[in-house]
N, C-alpha and C positions, 0 to 999 in steps of 0.2 A: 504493500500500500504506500509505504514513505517514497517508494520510487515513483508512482504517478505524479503523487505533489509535487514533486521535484520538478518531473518533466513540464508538467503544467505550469508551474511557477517561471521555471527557464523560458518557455514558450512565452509568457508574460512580458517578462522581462525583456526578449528581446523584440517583441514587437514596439514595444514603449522603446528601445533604443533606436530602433529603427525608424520612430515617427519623431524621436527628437536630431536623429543623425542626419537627417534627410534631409530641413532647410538646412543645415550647417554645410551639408554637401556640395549645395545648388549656390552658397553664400560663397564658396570657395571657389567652384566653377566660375562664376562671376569676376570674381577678384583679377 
């Protein structure tokens, strides 16, 4: 069971980086 939480949590986690990394990417494209 502790291993789904995990997966889920990471899966979380890296959606949420992924929606803050994202303008930062296109901010740097830019530059």
């Amino acid at each position: 069971m502790q291993v789904v939480i995990i997966l889920k949590v990471e899966d979380f986690v890296l959606k949420w980086l992924g929606r803050i990394a994202c303008p930062f990417g296109k901010f740097f494209k830019n530059l």
